[in-house]
Backbone as a printed PyTorch tensor [residue, N CA C, xyz], in Angstrom:
tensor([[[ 59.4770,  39.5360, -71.0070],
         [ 60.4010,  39.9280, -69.9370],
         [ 59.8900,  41.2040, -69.2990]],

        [[ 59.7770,  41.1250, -68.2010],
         [ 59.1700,  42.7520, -66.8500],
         [ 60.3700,  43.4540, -67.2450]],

        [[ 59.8960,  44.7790, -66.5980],
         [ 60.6000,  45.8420, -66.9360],
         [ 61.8910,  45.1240, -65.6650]],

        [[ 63.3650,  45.2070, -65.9560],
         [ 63.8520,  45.4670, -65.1360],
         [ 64.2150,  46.7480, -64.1450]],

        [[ 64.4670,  46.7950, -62.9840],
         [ 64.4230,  47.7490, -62.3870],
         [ 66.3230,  48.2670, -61.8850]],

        [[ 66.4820,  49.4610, -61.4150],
         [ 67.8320,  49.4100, -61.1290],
         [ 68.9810,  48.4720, -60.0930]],

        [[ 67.6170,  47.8020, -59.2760],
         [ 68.0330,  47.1690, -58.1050],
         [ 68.8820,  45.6350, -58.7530]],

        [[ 67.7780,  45.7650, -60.6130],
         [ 68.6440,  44.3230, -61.0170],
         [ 69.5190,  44.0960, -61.9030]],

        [[ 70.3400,  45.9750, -62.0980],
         [ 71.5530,  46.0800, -63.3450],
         [ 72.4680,  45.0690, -62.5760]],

        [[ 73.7360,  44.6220, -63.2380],
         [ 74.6440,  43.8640, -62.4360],
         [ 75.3840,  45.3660, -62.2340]],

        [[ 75.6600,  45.3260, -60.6580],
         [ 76.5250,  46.0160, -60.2690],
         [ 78.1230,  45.3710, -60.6460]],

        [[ 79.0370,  46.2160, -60.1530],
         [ 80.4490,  45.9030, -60.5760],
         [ 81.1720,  45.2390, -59.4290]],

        [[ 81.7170,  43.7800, -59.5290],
         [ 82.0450,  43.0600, -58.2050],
         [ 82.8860,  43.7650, -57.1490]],

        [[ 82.7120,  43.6020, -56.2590],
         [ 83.7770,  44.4910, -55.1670],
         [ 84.2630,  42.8820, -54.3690]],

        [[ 85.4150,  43.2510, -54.0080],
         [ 86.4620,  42.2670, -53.2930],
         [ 86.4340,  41.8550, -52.0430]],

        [[ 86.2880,  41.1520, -51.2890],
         [ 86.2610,  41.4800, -49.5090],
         [ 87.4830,  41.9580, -48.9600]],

        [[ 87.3060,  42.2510, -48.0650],
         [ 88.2270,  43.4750, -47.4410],
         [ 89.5180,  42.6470, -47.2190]],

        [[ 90.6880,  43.0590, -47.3020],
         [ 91.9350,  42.2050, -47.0440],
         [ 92.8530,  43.2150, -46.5670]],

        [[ 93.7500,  42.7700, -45.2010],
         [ 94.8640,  43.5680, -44.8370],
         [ 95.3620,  43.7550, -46.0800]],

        [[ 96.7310,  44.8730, -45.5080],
         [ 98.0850,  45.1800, -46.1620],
         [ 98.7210,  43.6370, -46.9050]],

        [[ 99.0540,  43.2980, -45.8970],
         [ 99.6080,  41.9590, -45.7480],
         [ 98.8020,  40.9520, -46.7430]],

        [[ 97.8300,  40.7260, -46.3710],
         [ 96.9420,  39.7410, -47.1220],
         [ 96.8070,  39.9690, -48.5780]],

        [[ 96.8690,  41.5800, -49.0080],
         [ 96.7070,  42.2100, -50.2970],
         [ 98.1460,  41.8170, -51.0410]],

        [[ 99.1260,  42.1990, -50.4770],
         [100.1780,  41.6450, -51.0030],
         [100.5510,  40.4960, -51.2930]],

        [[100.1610,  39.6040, -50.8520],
         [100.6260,  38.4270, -50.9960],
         [ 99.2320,  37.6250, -51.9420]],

        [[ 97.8630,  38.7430, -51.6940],
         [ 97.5220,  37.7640, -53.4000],
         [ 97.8960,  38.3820, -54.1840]],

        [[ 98.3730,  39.7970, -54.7190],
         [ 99.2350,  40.1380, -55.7290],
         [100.2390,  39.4630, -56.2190]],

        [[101.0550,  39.0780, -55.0840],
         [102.4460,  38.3140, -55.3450],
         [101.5450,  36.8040, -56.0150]],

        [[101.0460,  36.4720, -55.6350],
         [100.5600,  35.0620, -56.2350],
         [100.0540,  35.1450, -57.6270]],

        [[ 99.0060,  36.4090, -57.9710],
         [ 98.5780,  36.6300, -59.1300],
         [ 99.5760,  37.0460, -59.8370]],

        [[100.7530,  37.5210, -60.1190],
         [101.6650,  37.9300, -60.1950],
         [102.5610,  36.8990, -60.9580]],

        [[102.8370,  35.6000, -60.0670],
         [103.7580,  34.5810, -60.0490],
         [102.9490,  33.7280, -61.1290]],

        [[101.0060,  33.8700, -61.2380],
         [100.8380,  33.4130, -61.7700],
         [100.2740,  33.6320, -63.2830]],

        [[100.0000,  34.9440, -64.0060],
         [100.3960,  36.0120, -64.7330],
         [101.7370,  35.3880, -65.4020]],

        [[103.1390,  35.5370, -64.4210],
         [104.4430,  35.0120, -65.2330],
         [104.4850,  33.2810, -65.8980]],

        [[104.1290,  32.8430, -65.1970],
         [103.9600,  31.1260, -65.4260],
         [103.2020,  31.1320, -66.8710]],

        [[101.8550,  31.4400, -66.7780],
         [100.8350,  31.1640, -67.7140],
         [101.1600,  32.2270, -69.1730]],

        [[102.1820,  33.2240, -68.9600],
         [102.5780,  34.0540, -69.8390],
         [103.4850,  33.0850, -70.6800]],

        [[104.5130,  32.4060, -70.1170],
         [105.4650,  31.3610, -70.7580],
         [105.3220,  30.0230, -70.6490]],

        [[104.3570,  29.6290, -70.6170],
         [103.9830,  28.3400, -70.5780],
         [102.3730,  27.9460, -71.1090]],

        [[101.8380,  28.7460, -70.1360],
         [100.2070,  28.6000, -70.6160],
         [ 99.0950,  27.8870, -69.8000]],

        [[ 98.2730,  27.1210, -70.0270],
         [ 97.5850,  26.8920, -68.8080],
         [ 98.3270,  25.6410, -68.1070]],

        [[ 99.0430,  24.4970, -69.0310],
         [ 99.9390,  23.3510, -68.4570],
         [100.7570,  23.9720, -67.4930]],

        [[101.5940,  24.8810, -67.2700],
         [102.6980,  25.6650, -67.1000],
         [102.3130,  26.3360, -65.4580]],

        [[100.8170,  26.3180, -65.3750],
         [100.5600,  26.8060, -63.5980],
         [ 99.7220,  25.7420, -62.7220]],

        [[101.1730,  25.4600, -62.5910],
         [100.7080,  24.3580, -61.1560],
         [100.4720,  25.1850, -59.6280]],

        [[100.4810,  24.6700, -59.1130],
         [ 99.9270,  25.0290, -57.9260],
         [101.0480,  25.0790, -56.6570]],

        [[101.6400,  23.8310, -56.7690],
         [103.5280,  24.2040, -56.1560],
         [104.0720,  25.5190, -57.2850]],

        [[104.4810,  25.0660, -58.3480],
         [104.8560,  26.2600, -59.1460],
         [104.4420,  27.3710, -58.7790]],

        [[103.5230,  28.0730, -58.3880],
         [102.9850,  29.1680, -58.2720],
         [103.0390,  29.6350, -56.7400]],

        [[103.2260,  28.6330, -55.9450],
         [103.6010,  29.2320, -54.2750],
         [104.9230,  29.2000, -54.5170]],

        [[105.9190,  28.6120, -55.2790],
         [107.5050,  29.0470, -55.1160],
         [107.9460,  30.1150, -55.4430]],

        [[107.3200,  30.3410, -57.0710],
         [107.3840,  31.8290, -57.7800],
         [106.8800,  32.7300, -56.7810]],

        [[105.8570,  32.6500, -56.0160],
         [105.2680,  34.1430, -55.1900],
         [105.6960,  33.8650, -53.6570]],

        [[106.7590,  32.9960, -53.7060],
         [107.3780,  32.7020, -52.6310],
         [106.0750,  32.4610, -51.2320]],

        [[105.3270,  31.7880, -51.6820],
         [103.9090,  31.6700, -50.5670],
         [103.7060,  30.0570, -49.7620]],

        [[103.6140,  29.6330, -49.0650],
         [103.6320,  28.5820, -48.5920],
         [102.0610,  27.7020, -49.3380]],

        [[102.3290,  26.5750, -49.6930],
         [101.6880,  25.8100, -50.6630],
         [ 99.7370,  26.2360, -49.5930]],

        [[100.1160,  25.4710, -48.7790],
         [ 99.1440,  25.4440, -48.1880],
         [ 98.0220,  26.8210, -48.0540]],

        [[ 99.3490,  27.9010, -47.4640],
         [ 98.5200,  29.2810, -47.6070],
         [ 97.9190,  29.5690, -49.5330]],

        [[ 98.6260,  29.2040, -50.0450],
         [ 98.1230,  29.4110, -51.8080],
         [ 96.1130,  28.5910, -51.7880]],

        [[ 96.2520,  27.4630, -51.2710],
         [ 95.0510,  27.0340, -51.4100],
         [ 94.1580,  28.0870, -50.5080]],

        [[ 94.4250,  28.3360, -49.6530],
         [ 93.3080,  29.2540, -49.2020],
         [ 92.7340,  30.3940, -49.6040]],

        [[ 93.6860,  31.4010, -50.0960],
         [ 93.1470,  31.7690, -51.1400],
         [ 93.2120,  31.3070, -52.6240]],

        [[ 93.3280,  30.5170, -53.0610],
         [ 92.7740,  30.0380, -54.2410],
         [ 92.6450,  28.4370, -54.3320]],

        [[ 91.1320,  27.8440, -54.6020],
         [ 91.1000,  26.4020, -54.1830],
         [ 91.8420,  25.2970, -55.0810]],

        [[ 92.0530,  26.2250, -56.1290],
         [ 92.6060,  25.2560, -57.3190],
         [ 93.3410,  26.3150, -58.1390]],

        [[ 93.2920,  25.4180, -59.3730],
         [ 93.9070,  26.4390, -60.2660],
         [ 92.8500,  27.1110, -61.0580]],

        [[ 91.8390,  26.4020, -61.5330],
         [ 91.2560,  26.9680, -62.3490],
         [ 90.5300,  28.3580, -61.3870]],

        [[ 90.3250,  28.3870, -59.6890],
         [ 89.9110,  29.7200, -59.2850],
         [ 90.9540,  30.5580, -59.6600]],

        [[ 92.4370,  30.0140, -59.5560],
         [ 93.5070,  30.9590, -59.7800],
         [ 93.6950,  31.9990, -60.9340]],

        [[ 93.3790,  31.1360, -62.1620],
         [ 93.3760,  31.1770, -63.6590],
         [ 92.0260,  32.5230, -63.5200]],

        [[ 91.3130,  32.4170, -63.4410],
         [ 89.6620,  32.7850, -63.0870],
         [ 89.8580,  33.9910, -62.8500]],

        [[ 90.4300,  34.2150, -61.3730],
         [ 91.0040,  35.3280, -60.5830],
         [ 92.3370,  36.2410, -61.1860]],

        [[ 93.2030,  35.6120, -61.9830],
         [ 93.9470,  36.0850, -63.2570],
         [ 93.0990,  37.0450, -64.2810]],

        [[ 92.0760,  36.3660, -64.8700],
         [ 91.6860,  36.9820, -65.8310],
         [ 90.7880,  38.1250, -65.4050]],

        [[ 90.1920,  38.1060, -64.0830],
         [ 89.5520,  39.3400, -63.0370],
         [ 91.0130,  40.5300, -63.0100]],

        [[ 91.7030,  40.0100, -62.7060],
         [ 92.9720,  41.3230, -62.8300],
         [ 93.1810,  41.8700, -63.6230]],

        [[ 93.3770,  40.8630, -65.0650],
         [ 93.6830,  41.4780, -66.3600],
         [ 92.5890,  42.5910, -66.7790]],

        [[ 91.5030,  42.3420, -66.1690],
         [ 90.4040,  43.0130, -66.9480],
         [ 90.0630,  44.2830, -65.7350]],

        [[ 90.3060,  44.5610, -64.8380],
         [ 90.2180,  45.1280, -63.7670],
         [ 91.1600,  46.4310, -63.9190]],

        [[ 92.8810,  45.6390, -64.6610],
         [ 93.5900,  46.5390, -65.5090],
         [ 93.2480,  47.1440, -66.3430]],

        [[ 92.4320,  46.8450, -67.6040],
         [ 92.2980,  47.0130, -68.7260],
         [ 90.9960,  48.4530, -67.8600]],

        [[ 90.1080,  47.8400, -67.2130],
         [ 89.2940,  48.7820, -66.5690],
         [ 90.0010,  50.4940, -66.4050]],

        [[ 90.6800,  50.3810, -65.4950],
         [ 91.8050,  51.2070, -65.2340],
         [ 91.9930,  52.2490, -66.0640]],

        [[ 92.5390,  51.5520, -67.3190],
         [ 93.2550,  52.1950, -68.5920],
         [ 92.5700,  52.8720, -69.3950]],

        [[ 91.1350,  52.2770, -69.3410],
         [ 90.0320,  52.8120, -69.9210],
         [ 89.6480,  53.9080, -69.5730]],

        [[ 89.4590,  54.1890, -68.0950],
         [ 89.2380,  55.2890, -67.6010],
         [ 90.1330,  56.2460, -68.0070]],

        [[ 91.2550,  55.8910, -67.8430],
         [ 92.4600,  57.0330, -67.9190],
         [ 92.5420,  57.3840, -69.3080]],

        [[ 92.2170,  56.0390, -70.3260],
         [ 91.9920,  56.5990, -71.3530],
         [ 90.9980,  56.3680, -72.1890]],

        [[ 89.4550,  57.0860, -72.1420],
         [ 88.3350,  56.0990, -72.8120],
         [ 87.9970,  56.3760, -74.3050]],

        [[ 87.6370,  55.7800, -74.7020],
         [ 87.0160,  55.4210, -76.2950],
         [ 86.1860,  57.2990, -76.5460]],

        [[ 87.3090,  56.6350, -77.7640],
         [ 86.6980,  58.3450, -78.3650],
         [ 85.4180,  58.7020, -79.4990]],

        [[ 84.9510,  57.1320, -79.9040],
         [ 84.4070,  57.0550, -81.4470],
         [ 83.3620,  57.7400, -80.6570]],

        [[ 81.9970,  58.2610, -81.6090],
         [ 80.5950,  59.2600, -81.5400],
         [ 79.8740,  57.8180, -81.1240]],

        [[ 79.6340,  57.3780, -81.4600],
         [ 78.4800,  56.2180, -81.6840],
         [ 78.4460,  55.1040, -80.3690]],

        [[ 77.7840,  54.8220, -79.1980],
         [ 78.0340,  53.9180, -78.5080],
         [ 78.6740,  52.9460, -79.2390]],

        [[ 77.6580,  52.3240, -80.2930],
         [ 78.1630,  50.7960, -80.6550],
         [ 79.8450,  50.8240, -80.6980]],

        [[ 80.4720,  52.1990, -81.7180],
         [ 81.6350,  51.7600, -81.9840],
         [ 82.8750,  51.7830, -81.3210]],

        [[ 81.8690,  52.5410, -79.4460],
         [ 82.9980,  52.8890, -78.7250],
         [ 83.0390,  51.6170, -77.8970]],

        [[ 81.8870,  50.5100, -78.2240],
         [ 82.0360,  49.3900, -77.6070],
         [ 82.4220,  48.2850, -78.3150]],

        [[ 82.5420,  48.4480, -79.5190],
         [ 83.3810,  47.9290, -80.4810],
         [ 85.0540,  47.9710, -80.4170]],

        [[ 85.2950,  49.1840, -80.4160],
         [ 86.7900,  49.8670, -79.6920],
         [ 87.1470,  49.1200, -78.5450]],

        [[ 86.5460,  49.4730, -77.4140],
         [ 86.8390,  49.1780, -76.4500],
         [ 86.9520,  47.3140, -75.9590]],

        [[ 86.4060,  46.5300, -76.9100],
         [ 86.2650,  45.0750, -76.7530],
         [ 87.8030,  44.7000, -77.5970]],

        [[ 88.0320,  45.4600, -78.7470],
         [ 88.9720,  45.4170, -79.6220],
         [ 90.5320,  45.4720, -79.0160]],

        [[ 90.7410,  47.0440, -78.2130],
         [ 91.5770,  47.1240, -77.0550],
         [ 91.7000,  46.0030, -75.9490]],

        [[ 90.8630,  45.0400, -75.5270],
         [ 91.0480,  43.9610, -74.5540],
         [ 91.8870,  42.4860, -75.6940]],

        [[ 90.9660,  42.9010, -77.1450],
         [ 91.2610,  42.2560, -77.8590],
         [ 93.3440,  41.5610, -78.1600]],

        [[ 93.4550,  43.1820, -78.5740],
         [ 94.8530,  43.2890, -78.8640],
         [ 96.3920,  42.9700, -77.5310]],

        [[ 94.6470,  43.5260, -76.6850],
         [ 95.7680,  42.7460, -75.0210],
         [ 96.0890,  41.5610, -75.1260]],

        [[ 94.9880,  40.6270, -75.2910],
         [ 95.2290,  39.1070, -75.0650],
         [ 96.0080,  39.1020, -76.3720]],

        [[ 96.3630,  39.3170, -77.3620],
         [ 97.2290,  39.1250, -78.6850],
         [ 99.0320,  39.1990, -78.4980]],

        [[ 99.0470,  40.2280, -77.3560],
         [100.5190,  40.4390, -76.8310],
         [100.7700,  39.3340, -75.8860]],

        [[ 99.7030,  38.4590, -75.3610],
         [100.0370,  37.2910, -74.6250],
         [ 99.2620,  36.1880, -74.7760]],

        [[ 99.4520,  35.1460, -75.9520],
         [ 98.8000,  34.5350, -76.6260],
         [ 97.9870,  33.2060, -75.3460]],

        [[ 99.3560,  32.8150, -74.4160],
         [ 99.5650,  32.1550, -74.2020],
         [ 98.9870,  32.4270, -72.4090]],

        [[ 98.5840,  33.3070, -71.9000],
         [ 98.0250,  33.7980, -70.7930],
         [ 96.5680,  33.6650, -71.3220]],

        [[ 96.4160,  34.4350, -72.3660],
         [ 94.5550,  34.3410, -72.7950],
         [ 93.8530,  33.2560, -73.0690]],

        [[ 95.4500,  32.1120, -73.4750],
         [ 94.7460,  30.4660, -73.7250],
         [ 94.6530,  30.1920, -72.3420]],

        [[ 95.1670,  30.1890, -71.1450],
         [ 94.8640,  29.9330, -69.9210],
         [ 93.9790,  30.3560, -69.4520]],

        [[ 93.7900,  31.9810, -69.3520],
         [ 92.4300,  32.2970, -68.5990],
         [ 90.9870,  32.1780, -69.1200]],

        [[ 90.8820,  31.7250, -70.6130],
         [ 89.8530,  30.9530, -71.2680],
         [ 89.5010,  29.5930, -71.3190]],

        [[ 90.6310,  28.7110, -70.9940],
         [ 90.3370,  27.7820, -70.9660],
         [ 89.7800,  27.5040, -69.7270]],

        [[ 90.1930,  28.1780, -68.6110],
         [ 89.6220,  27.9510, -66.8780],
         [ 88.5190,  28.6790, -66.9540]],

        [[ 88.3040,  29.6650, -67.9000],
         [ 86.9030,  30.1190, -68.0270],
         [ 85.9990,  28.9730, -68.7120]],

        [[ 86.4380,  28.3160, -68.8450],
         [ 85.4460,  27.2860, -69.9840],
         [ 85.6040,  25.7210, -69.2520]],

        [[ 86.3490,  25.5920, -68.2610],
         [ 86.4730,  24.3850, -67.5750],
         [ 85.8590,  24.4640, -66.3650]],

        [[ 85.6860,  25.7480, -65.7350],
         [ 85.1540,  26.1820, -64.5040],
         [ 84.0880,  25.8210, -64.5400]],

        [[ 83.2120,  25.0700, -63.1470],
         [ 82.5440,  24.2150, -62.6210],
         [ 81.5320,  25.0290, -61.6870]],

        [[ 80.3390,  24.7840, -61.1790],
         [ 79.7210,  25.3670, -59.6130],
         [ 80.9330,  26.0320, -59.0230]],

        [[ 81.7980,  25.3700, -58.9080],
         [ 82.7150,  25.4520, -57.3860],
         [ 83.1640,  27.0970, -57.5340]],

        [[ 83.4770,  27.4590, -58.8610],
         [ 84.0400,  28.6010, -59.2300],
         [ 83.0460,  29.6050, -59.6650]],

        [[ 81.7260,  29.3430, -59.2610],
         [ 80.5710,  30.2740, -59.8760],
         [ 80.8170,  31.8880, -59.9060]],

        [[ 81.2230,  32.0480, -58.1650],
         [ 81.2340,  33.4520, -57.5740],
         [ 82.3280,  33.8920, -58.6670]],

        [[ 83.8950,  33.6230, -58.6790],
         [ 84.6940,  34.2620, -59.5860],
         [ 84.3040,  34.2240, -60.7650]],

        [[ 83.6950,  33.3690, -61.6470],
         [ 83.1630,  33.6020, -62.9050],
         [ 81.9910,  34.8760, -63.1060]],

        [[ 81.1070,  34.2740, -62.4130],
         [ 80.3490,  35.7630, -61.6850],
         [ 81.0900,  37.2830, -61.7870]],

        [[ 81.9590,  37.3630, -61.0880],
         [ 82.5870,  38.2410, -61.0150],
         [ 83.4070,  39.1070, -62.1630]],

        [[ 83.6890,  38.0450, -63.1550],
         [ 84.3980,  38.2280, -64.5330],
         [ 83.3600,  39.1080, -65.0520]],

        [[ 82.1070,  38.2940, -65.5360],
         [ 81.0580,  38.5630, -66.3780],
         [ 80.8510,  40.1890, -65.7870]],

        [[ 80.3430,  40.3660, -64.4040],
         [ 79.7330,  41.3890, -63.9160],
         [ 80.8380,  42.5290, -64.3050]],

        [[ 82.1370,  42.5280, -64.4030],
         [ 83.5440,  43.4440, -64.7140],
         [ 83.2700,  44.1160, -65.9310]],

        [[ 82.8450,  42.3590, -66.9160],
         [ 83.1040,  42.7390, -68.3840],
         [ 81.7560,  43.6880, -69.1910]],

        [[ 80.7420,  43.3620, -68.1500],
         [ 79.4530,  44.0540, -68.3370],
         [ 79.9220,  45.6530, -67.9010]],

        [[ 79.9740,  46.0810, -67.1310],
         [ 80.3250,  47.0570, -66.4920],
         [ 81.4310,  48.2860, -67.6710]],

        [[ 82.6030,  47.1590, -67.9150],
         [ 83.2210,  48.1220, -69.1180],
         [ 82.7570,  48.3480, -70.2880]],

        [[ 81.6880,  47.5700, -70.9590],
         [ 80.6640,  47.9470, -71.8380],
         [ 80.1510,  49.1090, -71.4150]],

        [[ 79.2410,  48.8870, -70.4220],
         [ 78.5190,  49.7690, -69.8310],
         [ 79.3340,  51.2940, -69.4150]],

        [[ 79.9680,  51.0370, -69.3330],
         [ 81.0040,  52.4910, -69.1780],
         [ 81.4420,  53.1820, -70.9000]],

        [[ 81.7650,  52.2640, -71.8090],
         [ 82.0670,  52.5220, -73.3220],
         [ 80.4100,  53.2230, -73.7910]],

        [[ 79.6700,  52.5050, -73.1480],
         [ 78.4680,  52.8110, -73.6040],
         [ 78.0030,  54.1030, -73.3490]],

        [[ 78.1950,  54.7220, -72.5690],
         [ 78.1010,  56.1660, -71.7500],
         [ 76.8580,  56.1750, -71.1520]],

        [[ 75.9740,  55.2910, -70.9680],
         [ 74.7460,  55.5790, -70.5390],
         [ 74.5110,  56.3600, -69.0220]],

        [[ 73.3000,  57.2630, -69.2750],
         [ 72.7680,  58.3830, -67.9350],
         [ 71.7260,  56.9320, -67.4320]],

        [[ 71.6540,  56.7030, -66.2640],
         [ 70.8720,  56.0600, -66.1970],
         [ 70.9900,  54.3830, -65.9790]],

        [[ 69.5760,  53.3710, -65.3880],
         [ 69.6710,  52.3490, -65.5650],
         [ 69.9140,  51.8030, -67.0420]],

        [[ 70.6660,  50.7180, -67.5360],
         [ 70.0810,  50.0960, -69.0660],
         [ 68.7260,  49.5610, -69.3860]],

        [[ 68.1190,  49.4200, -70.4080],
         [ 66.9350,  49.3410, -70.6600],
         [ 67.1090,  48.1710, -70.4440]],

        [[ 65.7150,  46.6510, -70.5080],
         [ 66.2240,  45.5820, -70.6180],
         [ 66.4380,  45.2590, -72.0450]],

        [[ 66.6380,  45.6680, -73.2110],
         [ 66.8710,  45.9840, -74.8900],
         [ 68.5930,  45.2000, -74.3570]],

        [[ 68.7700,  46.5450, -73.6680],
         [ 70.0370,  47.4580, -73.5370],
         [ 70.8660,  45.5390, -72.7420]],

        [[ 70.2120,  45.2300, -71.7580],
         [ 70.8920,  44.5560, -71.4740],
         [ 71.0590,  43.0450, -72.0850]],

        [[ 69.8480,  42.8180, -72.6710],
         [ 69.9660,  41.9000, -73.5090],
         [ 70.7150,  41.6430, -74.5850]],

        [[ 71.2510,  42.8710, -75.1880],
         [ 72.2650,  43.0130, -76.0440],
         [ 73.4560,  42.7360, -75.2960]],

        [[ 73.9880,  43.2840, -74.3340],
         [ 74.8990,  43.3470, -73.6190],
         [ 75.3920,  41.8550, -73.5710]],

        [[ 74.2810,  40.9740, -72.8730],
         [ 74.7590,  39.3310, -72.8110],
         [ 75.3270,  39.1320, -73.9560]],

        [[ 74.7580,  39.1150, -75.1640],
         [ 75.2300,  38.7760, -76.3990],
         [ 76.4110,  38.8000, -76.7290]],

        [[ 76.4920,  40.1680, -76.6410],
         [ 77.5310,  40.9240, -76.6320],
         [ 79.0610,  40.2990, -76.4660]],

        [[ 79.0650,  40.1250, -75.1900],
         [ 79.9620,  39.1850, -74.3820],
         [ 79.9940,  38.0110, -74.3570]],

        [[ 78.8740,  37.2980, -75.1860],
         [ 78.9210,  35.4420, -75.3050],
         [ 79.7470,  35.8350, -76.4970]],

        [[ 79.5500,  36.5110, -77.5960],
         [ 80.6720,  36.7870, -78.9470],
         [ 81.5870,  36.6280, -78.3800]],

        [[ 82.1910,  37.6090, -77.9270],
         [ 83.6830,  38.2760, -77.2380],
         [ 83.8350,  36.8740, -76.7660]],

        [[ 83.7190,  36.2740, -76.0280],
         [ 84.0890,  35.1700, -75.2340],
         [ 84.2990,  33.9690, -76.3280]],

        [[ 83.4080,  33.7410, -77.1860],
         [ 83.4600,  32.8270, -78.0660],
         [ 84.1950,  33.6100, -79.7160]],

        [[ 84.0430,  34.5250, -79.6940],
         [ 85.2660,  35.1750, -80.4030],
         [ 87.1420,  34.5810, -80.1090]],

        [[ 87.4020,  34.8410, -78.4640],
         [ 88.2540,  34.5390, -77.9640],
         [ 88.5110,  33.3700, -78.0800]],

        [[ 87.6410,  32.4300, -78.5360],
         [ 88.4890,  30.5400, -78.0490],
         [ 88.2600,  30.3410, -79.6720]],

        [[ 87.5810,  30.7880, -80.3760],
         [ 87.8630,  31.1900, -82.2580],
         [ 89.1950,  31.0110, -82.5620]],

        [[ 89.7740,  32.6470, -82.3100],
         [ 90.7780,  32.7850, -82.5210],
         [ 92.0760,  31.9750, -81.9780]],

        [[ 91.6700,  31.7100, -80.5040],
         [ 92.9620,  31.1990, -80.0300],
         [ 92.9990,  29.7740, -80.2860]],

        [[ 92.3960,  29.4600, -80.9120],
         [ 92.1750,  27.9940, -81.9800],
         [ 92.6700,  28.0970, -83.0520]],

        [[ 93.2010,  29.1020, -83.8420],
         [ 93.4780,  29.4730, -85.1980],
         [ 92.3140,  29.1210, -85.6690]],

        [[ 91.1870,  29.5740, -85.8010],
         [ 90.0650,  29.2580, -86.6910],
         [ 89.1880,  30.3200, -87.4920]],

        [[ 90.0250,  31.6140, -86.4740],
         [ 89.6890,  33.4060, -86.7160],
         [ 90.5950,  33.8340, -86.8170]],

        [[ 90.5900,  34.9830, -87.6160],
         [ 91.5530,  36.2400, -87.7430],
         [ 91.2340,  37.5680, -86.6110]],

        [[ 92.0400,  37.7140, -86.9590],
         [ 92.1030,  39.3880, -85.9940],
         [ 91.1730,  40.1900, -86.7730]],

        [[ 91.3210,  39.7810, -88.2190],
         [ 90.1450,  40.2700, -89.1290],
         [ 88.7390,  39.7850, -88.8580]],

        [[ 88.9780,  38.7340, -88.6520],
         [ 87.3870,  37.8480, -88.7140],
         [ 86.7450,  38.3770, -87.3470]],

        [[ 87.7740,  38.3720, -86.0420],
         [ 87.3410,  38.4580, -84.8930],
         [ 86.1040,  40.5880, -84.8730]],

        [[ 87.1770,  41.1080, -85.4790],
         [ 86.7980,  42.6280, -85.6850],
         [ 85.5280,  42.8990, -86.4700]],

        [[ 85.3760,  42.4740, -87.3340],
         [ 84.2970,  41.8730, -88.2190],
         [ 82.6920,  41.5070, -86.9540]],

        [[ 83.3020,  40.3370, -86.4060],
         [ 82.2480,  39.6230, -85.5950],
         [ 81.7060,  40.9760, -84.6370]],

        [[ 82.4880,  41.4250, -83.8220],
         [ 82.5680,  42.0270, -82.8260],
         [ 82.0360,  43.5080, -83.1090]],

        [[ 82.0940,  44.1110, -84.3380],
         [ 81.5220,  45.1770, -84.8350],
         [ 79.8390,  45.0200, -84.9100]],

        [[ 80.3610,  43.5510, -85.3330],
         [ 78.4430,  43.1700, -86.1840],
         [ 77.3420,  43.0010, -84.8410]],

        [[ 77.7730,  42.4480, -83.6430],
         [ 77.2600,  42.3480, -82.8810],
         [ 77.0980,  43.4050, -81.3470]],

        [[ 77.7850,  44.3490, -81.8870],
         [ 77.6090,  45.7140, -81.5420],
         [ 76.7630,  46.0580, -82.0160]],

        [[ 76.7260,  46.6740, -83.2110],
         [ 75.0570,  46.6320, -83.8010],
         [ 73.8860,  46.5210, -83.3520]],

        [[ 73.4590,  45.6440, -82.2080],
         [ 72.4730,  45.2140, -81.4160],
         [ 72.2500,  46.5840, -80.7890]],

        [[ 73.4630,  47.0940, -79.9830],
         [ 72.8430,  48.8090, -79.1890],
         [ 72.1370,  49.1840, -79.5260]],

        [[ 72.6120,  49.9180, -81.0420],
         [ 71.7470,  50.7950, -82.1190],
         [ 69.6630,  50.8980, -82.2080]],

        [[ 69.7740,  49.1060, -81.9640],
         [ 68.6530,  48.7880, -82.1190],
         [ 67.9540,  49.1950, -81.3310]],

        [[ 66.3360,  49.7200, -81.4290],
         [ 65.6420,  49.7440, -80.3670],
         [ 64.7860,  49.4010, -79.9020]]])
């Protein structure tokens, strides 16, 4: 593998520009659909369902979102966009990169745990999602890289070491996530995994 250069870190997705108006009303939709998939789960967000709850006309719902699974997709971009947020305001205190990226995967962890039934939705549309949904999946990955990369504290581009770990990193976490929400992991087992494959930073 060539040295990568800075031009080919993944930058952090940015949104296209949207009125007042336009901003509100995909809130209200992400919103309506956030509540649905919170008490129901991924069966539970239909696509009428979700323009009545955000009070949006069916038709306008497809335009911005082509289906559900972009919807679901674009859900789990918020959740983590939040979690972004929080991080800043409040970031990982451990000495050691690995364990502040250990921490910090752990904290997203315990999020999806308070809503069992939202994290089975936005994983499963993460895992059903097709071409059609590349760009928003895209967009997930590039988020979830980014809050590593921020836990991580790095001055500088990542090495390509650095980023190769990183993928890893996040295929765990991701496959950590459909583990557990299978009952097949513990919160123990998951912490365990997620420590061990932190580990990779360290390396050089």
């Amino acid at each position: 593998m060539g040295q990568k250069t800075a031009a080919a870190f993944p930058a952090p997705p940015v949104r296209p520009h949207l009125t007042e108006r336009q901003e509100a009303r995909r809130r209200a939709i992400l919103s309506a659909t956030t509540r649905l998939a919170s008490r129901g789960g991924f069966d539970a967000v239909q696509m009428r369902a979700v323009a009545e709850s955000s009070n949006v006309a069916l038709g306008t719902l497809y335009r911005y979102f082509p289906s559900k699974i972009h919807l679901l997709v674009a859900t789990m971009r918020d959740q983590l966009e939040q979690l972004h947020d929080t991080l800043r305001e409040r970031p990982p205190t451990e000495a050691e990169p690995a364990a502040r990226v250990a921490g910090t995967l752990m904290r997203a962890f315990r999020a999806m745990q308070r809503e069992p039934h939202l994290a089975d939705a936005m994983v499963r549309a993460l895992t059903f999602a097709d071409r059609s949904v590349s760009a928003e999946v895209d967009a997930v990955s590039r988020l979830t890289t980014t809050i590593i990369l921020d836990a991580m504290g790095l001055r500088g581009a990542p090495s390509p070491h650095q980023l190769s770990a990183i993928r890893v990193i996040e295929h765990t976490w991701h496959s950590a996530l459909i583990t557990w929400l299978s009952g097949r992991a513990s919160i123990a087992q998951v912490r365990v995994d997620i420590e061990t494959v932190c580990g990779l930073i360290r390396r050089p």
